[in-house]
N, C-alpha and C positions, 0 to 999 in steps of 0.2 A: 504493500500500500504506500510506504516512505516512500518509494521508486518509480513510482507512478504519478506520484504527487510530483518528486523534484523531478524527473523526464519532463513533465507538462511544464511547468514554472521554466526551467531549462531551453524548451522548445519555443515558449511565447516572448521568452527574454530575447532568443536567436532572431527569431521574423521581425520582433520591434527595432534590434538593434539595425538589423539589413534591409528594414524597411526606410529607415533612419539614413541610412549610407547609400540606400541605388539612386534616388537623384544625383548625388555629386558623382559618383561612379557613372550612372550612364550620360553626364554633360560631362565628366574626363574622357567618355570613349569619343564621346561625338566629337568633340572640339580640341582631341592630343595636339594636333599639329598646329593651333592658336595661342598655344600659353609660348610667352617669352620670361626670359630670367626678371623676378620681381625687382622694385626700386625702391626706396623708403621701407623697406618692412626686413626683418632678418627672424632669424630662427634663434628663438632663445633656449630650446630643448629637442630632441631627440634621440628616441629612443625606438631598437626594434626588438622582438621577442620572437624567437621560436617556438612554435607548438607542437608538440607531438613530433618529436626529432624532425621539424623541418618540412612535415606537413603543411604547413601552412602557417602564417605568422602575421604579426600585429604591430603597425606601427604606429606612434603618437608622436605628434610636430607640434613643439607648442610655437607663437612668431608674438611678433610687436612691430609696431609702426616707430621709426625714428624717434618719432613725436613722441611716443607711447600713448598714444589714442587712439590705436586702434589692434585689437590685441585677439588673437582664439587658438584654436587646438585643433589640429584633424587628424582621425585616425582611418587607418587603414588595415583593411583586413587581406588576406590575399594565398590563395594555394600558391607553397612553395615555402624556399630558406630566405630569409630576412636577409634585405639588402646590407651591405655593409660600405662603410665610408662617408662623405659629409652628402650632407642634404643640402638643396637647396630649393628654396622660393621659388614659385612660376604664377605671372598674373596674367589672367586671361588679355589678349589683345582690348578685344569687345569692350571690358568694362573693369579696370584693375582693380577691383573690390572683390572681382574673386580670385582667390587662390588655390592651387594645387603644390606640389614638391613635383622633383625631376623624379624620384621614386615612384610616386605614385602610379605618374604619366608612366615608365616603361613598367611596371606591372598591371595597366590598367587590365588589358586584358584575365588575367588571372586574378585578377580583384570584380569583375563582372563575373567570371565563371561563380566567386567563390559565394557572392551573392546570389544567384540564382540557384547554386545548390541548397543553398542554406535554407531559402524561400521554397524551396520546393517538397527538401527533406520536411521543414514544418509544417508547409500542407497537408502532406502524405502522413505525416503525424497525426496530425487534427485529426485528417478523415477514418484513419484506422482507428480512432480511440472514440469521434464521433460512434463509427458502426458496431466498437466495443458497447459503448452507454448502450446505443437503441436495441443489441441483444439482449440486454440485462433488462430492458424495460418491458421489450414486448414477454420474458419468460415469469415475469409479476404476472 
């Protein structure tokens, strides 16, 4: 019952996170080839993390504006081993309020797979634990 409990909590945690993350993910697939090196803004943290020997990894950018007025955090999630080396800033052409890293941009790909599995595997969760309840209701 614990298990079934934390799988669900676990599974609705996964879909909100990468529901969270596929707009920026699919405007980094659309528009890779429009980010140039950012101006005024620099990285004040980075960090990447392996999971699962390298399955797959996670990484967090924190930045800041010169100024320091203008300041966030993007993470990334992505199948494969975590980039290694300095990051750097990328603003879009279009409109330099958005940002990406040069990281990001060459795993976009594999950071869109890794979304869509994630969205899918918790589908496929839902509906098999869906069809789990409705057997236990209709045998009442």
């Amino acid at each position: 019952m614990i298990r079934s409990v934390i799988g669900v909590i676990a599974a609705f945690a996964g879909m909100v996170l990468m529901l969270q993350d596929a707009p920026r993910v699919l405007f980094d697939f659309q528009h890779a080839d429009e980010f140039v090196p950012a101006e005024d803004v620099a990285v004040t943290e980075a960090k990447c993390t392996n999971w699962n020997i390298g399955i797959f990894d996670h990484c967090k950018v924190a930045f800041e504006s010169q100024d320091g007025q203008h300041s966030g955090r993007l993470d990334d999630w992505r199948f494969g081993r975590a980039p290694t080396g300095l990051v750097q800033l990328m603003q879009w052409q279009g409109d330099p309020t958005v940002l990406t890293t040069d990281i990001s941009l060459a795993g976009v790909n594999n950071r869109l797979i890794f979304v869509v599995t994630v969205l899918l595997g918790g589908l496929l969760f839902a509906v098999a634990l869906a069809k789990k309840v409705m057997s236990r209701v209709r045998s009442y």
